[in-house]
VOBA-1610 file (N, C-alpha, C; in pm, whole numbers, padded with zeros to 5 digits, always signed):
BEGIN
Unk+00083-00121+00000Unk+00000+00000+00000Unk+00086+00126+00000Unk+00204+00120+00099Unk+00277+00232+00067Unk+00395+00231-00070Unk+00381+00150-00117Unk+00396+00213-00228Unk+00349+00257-00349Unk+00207+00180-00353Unk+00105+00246-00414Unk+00092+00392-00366Unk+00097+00396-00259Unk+00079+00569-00215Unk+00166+00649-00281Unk+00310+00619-00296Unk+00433+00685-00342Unk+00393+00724-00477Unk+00377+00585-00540Unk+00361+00622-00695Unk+00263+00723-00731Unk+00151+00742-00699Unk+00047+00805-00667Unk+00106+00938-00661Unk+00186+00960-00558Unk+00236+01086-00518Unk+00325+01147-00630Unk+00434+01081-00632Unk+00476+01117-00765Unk+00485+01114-00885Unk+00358+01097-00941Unk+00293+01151-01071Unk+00264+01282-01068Unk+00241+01357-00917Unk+00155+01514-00920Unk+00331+01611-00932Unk+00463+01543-00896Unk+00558+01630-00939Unk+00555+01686-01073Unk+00553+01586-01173Unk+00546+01664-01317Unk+00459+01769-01324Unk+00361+01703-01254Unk+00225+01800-01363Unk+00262+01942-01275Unk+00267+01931-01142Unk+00269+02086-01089Unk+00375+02156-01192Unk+00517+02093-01213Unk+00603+02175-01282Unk+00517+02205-01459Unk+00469+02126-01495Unk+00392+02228-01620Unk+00308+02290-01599Unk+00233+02275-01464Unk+00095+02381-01441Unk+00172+02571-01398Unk+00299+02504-01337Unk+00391+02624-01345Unk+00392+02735-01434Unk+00508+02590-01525Unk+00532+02694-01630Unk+00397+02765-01749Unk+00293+02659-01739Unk+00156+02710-01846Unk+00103+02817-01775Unk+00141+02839-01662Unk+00055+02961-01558Unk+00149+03069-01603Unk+00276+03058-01588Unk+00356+03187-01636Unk+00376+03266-01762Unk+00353+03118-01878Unk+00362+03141-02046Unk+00206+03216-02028Unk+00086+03195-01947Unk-00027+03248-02003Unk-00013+03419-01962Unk+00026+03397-01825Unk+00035+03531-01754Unk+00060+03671-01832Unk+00212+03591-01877Unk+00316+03684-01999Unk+00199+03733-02124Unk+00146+03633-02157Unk+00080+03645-02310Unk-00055+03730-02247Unk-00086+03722-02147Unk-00212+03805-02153Unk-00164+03990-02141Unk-00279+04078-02227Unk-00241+04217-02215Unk-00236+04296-02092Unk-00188+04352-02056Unk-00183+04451-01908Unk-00025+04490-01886Unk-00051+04571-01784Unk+00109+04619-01711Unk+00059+04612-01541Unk+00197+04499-01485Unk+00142+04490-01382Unk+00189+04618-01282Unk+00278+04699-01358Unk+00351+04828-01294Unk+00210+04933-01260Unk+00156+04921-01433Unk+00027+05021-01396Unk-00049+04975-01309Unk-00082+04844-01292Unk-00198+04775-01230Unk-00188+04844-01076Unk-00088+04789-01019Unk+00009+04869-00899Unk-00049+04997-00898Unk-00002+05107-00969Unk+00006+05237-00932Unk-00159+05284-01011Unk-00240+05230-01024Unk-00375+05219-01100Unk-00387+05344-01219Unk-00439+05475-01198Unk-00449+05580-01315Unk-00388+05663-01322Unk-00280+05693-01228Unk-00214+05775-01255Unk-00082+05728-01346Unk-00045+05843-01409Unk+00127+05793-01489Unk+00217+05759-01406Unk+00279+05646-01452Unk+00430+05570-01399Unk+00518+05646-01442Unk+00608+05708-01332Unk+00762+05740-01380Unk+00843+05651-01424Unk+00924+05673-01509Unk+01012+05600-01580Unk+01117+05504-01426Unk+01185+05637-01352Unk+01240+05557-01237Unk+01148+05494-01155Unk+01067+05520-01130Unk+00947+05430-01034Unk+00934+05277-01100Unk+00919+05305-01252Unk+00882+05169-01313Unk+00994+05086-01310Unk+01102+05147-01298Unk+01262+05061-01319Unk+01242+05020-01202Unk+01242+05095-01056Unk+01248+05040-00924Unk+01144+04939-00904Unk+01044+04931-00946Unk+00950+04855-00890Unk+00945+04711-01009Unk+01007+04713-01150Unk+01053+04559-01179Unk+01190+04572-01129Unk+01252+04599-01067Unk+01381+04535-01015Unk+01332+04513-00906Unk+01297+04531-00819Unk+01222+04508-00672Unk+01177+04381-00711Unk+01059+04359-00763Unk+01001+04238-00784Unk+01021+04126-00945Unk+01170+04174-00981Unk+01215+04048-01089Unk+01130+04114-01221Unk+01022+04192-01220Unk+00963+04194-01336Unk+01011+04189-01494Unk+01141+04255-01495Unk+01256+04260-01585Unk+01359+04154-01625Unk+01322+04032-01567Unk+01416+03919-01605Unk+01373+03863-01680Unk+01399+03777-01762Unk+01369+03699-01903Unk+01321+03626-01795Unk+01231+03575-01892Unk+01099+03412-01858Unk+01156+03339-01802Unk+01252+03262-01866Unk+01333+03124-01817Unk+01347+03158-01671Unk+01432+03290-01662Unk+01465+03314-01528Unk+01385+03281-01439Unk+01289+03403-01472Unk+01176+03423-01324Unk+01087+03259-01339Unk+01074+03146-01407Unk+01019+03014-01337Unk+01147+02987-01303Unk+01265+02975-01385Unk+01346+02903-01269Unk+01333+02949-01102Unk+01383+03083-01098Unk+01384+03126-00961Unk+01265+03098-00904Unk+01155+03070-00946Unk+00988+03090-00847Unk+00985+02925-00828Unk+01063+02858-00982Unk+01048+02688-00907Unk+01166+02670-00804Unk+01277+02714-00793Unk+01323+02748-00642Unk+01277+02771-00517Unk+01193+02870-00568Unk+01153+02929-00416Unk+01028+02831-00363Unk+00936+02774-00455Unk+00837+02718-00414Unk+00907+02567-00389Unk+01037+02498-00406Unk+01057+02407-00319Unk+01105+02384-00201Unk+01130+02547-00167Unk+01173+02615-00003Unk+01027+02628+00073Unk+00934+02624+00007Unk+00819+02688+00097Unk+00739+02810+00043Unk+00823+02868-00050Unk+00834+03024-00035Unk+00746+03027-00187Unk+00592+03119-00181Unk+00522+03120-00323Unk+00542+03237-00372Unk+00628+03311-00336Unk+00631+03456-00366Unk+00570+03596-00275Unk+00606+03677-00384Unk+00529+03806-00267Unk+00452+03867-00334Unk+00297+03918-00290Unk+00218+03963-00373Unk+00226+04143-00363Unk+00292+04196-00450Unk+00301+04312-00438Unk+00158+04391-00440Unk+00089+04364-00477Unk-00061+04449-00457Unk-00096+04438-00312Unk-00129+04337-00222Unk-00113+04336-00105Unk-00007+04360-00025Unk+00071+04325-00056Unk+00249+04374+00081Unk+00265+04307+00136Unk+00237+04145+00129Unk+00198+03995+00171Unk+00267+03886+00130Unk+00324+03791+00174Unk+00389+03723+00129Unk+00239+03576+00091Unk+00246+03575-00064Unk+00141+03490-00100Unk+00116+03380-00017Unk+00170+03280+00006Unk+00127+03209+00140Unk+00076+03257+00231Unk+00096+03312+00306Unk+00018+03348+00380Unk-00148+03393+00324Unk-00150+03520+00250Unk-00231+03527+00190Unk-00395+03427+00159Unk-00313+03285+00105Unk-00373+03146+00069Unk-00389+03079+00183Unk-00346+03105+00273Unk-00380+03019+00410Unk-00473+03080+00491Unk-00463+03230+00465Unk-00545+03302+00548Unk-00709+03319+00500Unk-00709+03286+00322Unk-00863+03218+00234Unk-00936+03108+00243Unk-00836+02999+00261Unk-00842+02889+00240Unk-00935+02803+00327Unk-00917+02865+00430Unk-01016+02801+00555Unk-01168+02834+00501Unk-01239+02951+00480Unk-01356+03020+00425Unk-01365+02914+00343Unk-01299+02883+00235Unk-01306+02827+00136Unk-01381+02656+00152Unk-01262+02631+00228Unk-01324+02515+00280Unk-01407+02458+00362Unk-01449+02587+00476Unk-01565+02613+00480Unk-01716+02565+00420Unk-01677+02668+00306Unk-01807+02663+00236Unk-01805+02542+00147Unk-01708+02491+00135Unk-01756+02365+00022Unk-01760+02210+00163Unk-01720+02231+00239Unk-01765+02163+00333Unk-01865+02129+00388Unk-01968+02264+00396Unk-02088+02234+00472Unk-02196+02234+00298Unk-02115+02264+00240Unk-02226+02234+00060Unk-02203+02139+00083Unk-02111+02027+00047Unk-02105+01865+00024Unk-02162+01816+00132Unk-02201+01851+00236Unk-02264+01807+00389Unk-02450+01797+00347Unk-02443+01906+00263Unk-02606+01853+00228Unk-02611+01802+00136Unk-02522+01873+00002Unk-02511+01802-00170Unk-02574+01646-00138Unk-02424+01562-00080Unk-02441+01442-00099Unk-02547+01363-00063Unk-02608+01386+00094Unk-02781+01308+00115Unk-02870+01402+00012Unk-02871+01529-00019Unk-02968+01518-00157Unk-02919+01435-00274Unk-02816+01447-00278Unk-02793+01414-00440Unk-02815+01215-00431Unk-02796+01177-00311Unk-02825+01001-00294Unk-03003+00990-00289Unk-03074+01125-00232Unk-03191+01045-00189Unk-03292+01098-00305Unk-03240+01201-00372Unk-03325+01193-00538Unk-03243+01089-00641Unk-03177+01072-00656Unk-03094+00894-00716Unk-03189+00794-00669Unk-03196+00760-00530Unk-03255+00669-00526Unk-03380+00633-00528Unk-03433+00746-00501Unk-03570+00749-00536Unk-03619+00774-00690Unk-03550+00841-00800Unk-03585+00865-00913Unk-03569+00675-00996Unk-03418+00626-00907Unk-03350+00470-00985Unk-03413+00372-00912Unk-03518+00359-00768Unk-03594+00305-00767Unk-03753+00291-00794Unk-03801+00411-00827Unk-03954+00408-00821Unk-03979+00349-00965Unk-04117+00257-00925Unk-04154+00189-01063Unk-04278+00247-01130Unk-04275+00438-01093Unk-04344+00535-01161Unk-04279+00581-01250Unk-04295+00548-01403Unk-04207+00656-01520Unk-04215+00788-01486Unk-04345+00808-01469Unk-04363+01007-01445Unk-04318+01039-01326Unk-04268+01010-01182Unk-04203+01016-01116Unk-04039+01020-01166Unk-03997+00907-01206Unk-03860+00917-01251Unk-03832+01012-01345Unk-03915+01014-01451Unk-03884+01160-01533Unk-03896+01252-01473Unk-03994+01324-01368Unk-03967+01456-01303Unk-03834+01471-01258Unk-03777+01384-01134Unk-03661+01362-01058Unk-03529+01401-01171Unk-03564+01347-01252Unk-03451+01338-01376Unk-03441+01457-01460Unk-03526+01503-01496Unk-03532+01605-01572Unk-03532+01746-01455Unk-03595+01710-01337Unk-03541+01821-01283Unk-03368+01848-01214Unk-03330+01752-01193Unk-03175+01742-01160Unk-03123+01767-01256Unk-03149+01758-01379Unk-03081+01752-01508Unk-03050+01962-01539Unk-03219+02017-01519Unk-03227+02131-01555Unk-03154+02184-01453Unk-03143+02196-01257Unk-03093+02207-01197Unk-02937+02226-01195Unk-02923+02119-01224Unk-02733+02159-01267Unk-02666+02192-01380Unk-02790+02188-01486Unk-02756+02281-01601Unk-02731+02467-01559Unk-02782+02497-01454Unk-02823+02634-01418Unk-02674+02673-01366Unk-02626+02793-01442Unk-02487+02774-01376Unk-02483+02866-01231Unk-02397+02881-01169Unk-02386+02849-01051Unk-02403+03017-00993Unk-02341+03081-01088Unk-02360+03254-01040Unk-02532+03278-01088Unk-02541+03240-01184Unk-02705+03290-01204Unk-02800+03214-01082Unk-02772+03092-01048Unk-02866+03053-00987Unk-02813+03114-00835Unk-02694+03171-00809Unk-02668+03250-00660Unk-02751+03395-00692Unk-02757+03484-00779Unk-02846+03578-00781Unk-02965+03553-00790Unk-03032+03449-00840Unk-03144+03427-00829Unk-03191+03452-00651Unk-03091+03321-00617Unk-03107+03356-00446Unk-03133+03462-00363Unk-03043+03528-00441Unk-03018+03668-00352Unk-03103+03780-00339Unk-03206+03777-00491Unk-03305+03871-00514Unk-03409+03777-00474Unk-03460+03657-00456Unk-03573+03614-00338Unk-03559+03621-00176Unk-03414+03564-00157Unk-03446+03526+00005Unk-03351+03667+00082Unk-03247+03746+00021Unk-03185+03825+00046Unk-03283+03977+00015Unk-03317+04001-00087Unk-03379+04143-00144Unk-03533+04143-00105Unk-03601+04063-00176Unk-03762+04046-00190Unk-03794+03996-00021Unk-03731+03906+00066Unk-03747+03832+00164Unk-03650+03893+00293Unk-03580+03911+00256Unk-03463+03988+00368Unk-03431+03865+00461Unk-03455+03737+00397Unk-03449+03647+00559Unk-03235+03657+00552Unk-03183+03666+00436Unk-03044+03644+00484Unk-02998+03779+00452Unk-02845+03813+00418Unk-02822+03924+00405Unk-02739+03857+00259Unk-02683+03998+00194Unk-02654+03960+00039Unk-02529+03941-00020Unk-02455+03945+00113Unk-02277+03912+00035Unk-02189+03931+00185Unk-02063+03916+00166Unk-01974+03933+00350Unk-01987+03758+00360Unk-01872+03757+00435Unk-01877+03661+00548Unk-01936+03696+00716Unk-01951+03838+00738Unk-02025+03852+00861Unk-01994+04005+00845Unk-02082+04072+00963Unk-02091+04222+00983Unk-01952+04284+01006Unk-01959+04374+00961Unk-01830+04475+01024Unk-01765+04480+01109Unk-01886+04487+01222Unk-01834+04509+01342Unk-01966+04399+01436Unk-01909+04292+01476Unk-02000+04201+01558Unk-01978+04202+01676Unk-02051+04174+01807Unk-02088+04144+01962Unk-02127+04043+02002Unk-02178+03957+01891Unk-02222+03802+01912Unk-02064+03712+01982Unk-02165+03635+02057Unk-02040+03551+02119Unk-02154+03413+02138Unk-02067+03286+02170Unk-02117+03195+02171Unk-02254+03134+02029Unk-02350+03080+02097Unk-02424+03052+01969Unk-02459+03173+01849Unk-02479+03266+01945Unk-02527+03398+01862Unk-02418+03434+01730Unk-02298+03375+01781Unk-02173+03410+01708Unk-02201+03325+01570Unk-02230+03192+01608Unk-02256+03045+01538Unk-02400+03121+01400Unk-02495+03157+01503Unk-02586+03183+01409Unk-02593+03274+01288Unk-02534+03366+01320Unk-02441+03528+01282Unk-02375+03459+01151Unk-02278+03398+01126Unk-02234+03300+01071Unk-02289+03264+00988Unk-02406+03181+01016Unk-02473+03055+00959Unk-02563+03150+00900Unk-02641+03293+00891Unk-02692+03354+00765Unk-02632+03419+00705Unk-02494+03409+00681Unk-02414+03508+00582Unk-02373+03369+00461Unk-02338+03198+00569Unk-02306+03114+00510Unk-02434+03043+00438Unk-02530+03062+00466Unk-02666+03001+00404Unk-02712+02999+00271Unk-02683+03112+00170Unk-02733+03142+00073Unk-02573+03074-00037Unk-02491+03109-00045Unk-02347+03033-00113Unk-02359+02887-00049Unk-02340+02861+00071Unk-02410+02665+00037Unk-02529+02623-00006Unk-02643+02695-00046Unk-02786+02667-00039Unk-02730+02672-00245Unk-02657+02740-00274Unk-02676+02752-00406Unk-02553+02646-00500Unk-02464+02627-00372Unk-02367+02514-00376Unk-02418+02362-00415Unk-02478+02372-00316Unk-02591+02204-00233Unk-02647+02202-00399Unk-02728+02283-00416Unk-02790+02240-00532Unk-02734+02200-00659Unk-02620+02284-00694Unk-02558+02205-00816Unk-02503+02103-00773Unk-02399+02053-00702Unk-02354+01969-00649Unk-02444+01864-00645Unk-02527+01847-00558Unk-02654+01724-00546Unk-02708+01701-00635Unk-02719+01810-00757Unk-02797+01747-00914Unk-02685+01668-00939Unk-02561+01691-00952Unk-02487+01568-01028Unk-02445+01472-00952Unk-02480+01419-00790Unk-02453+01364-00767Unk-02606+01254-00762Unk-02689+01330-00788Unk-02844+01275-00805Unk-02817+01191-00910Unk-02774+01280-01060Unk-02770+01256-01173Unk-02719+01041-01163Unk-02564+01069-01099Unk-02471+00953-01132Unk-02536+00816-01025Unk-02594+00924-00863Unk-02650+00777-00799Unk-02779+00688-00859Unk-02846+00777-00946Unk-02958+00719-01027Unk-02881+00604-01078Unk-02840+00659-01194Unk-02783+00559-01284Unk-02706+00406-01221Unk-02594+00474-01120Unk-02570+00351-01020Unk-02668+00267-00999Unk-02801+00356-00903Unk-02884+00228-00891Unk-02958+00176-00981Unk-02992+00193-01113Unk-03039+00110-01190Unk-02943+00016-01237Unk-02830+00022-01242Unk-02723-00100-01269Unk-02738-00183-01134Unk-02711-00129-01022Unk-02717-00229-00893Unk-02873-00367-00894Unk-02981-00249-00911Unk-03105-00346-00976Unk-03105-00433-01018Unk-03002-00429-01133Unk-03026-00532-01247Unk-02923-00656-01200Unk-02836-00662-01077Unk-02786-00745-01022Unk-02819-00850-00941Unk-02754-00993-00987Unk-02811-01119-00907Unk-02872-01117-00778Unk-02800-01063-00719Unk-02775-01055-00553Unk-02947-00975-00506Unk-02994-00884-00632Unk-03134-00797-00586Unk-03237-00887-00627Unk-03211-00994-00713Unk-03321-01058-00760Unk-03330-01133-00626Unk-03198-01209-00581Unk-03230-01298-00445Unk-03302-01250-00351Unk-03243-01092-00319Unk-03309-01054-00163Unk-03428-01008-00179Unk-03508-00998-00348Unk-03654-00995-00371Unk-03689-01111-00351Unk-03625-01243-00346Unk-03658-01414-00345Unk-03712-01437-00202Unk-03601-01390-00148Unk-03617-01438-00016Unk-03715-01311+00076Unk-03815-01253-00001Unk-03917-01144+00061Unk-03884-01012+00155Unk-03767-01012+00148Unk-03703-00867+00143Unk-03773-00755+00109Unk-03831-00652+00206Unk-03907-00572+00186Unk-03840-00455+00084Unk-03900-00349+00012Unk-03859-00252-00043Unk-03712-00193+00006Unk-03765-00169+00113Unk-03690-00069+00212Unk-03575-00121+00247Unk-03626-00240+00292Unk-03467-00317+00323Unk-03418-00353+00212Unk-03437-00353+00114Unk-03310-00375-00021Unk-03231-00290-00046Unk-03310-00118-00024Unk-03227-00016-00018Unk-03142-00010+00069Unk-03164-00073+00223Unk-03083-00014+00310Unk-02964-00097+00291Unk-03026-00210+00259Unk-02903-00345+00275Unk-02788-00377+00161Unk-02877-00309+00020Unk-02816-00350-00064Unk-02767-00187-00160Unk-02857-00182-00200Unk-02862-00071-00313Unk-02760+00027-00246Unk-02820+00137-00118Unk-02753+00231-00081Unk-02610+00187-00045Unk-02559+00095-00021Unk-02424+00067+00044Unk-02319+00034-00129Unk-02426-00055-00191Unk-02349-00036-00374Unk-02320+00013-00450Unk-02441+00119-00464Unk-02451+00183-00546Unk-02395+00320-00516Unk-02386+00361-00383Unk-02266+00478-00364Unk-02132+00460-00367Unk-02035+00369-00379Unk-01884+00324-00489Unk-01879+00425-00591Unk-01961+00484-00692Unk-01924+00567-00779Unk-01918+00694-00752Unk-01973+00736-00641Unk-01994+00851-00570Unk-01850+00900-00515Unk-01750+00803-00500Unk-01649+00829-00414Unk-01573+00920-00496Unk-01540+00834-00662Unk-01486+00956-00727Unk-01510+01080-00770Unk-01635+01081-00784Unk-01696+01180-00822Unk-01679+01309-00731Unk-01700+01271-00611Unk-01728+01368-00472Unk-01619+01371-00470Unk-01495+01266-00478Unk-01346+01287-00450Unk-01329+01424-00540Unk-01338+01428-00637Unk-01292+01503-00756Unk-01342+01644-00739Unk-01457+01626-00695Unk-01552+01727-00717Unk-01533+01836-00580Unk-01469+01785-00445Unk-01452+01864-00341Unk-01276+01868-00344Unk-01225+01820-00439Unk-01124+01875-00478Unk-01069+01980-00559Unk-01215+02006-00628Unk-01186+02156-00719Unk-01249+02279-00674Unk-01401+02230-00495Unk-01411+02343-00454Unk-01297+02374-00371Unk-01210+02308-00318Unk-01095+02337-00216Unk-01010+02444-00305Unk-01023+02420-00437Unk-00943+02541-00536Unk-01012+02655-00489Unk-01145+02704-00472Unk-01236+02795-00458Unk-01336+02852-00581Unk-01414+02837-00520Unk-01562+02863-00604Unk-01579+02974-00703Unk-01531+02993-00769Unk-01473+03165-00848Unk-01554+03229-00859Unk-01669+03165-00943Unk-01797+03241-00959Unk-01913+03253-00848Unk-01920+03132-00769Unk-01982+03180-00656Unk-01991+03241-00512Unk-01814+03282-00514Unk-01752+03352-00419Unk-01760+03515-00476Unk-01795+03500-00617Unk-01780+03648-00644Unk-01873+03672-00642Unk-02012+03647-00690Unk-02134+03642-00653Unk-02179+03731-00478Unk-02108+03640-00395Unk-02172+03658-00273Unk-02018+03725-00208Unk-01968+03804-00268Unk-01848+03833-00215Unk-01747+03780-00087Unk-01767+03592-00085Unk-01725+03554-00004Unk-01552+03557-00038Unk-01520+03636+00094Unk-01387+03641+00094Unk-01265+03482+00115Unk-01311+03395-00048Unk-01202+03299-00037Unk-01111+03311-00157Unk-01074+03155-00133Unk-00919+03131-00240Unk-01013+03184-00418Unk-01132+03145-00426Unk-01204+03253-00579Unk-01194+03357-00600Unk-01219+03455-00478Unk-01243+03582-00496Unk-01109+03623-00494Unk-01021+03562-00427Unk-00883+03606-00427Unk-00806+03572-00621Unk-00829+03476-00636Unk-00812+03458-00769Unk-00832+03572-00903Unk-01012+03575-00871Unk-01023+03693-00909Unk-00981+03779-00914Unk-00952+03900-00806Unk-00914+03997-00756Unk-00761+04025-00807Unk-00679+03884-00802Unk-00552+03920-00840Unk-00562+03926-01006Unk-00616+03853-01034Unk-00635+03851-01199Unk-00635+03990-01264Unk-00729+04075-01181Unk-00788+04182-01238Unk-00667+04243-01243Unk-00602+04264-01123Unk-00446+04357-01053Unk-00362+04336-01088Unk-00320+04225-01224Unk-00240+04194-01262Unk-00110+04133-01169Unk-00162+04092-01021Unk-00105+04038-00927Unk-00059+03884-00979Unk+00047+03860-01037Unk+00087+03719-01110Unk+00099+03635-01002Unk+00221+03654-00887Unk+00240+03538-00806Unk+00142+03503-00746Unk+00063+03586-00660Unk-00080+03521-00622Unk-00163+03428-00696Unk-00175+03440-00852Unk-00245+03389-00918Unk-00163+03271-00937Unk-00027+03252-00964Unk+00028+03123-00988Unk+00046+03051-00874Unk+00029+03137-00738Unk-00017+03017-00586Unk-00099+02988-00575Unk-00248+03069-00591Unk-00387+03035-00601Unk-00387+02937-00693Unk-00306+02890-00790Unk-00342+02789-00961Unk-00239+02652-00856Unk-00135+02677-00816Unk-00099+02562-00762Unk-00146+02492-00616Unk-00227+02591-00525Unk-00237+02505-00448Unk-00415+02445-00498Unk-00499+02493-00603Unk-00568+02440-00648Unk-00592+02326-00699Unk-00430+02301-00763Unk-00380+02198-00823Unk-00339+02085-00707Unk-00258+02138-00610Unk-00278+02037-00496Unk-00394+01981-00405Unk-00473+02057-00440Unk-00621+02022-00357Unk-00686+01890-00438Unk-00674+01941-00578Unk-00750+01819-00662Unk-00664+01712-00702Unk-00548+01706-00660Unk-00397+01584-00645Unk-00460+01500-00514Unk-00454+01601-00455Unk-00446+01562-00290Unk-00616+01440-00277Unk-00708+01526-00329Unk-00848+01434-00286Unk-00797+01356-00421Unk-00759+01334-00528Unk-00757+01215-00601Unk-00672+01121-00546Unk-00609+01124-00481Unk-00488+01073-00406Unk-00584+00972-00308Unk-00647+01043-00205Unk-00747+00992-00121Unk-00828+00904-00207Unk-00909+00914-00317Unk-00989+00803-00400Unk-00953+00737-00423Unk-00795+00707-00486Unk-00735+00609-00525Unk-00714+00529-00309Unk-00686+00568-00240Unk-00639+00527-00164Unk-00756+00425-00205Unk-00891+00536-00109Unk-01030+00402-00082Unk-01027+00328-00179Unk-01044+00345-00322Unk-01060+00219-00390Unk-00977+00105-00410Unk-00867+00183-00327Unk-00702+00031-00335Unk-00784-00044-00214Unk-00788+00077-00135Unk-00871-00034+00016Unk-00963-00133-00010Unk-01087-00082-00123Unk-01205-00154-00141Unk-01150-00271-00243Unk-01125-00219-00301Unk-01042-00352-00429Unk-00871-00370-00419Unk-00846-00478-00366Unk-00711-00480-00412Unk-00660-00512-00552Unk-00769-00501-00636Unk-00707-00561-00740Unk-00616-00456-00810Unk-00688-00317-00754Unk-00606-00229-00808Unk-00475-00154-00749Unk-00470-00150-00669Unk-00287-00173-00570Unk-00231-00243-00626Unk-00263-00415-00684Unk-00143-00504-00689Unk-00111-00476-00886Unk-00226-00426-00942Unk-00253-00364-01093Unk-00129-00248-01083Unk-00106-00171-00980Unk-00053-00002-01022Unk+00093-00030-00980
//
């Protein structure tokens, strides 16, 4: 097993070093000045602009500045984000929690919705039942993810006032204890409520399908033989089988919100690793954006890493295969 783990592990060396260098070749090729970005509308002095790419490398040929940044990032070190005055790590550690946060308590509901419309759409022996279930999960996660967060926001935030419409919390708060918790929990309500839902359509989508393959297996005809009620086939059989495909999926899938939610952090101006993405994009802030792109890249290494584990656990056939 541990060396299945190893190998595993080092397959993600290459790829980070080209996600590197494709982050820097794009950076370069896109239009802007990150000098102006810096000093925003007013004119750059000629010496200001010399001091400030020698300060921060801006003036070294390409090759250079990845060599030196793949240096520094095998010290620890992701750079310094000159728009903030921050050393990017930090920066990413100080998002990252929010971040995970919010895709934490989304996959906390996603997944029992997205199993208990699956199983109910891949067991009921109503067509017009299963087509609603289906076609509405289908339209559901077709809806992309910022339109269906404004939707939110102008019913339960504007029209309804029950939450408020962007922040991670008030300005200035006094809540302590639960009050603190609750305070919280309506700033976090509306970005997981709009999370949960795409998320659980595709995980609706794939447990359906699971359980109509599990159905059609020997083992369901028996425990219908032996008078096995409805209920208990699900509990005993179906739900424990037919979620195996779920692992990668959810593996994969809470490995690219750990990157951060881009569009639905900007949406609800939740201050994570998206909005930070964003934000540097705009500012022409490069190193931020090439730490925000790699530890994204380690998030969705890292939970594929974990899938492969469980499924070496569940099957050895594939440990003694790799």
């Amino acid at each position: 097993m541990l060396r299945f783990i190893l190998q595993r592990a080092l397959y993600a060396v290459p790829l980070i070093f080209v996600i590197i260098v494709a982050m820097f070749t794009l950076l370069h090729l896109i239009p802007g000045d990150p000098v102006q970005a810096l000093v925003g509308d007013y004119p750059v002095p000629a010496a200001y602009r010399a001091a400030i790419e020698e300060k921060y490398h801006l003036n070294d040929p390409f090759l250079l500045q990845v060599g030196n940044y793949l240096a520094s990032v095998l010290q620890g070190d992701f750079g310094f984000s000159y728009q903030n005055q921050r050393p990017v790590l930090g920066l990413i550690l100080e998002r990252a929690p929010r971040t995970i946060l919010l895709a934490s308590v989304g996959f906390a509901f996603a997944i029992p919705l997205g199993m208990a419309i699956g199983v109910v759409a891949g067991t009921t022996r109503n067509p017009a039942t299963d087509k609603f279930w289906t076609t509405s999960a289908l339209i559901a996660y077709a809806i992309p993810t910022f339109w269906l967060g404004q939707l939110l926001v102008m019913l339960f935030a504007l029209r309804l006032g029950w939450f408020p419409t962007q922040g991670i919390g008030p300005l200035v708060s006094r809540a302590h204890g639960l009050d603190w918790l609750l305070e919280k929990a309506r700033y976090l309500a509306l970005p997981v409520l709009a999370f949960a839902i795409h998320e659980g359509m595709r995980f609706a989508r794939i447990m359906r399908a699971s359980v109509i393959d599990t159905l059609s297996q020997g083992y369901i005809i028996t425990a219908r033989s032996k008078g096995l009620s409805r209920g208990q086939i699900i509990r005993r059989h179906i739900l424990r089988n037919s979620s195996l495909p779920l692992v990668t999926i959810a593996g994969y899938a809470f490995g690219s919100a750990l990157s951060g939610a881009v569009l639905l952090e900007t949406v609800f101006t939740w201050p994570g690793l998206g909005l930070l993405m964003v934000d540097s994009i705009r500012l022409r802030d490069n190193l931020t954006v090439v730490g925000v792109v790699i530890f994204s890249a380690l998030a969705v290494i890292l939970m594929n890493l974990v899938v492969d584990i469980l499924y070496a656990l569940l099957d050895p056939r594939i440990r003694t295969a790799g």
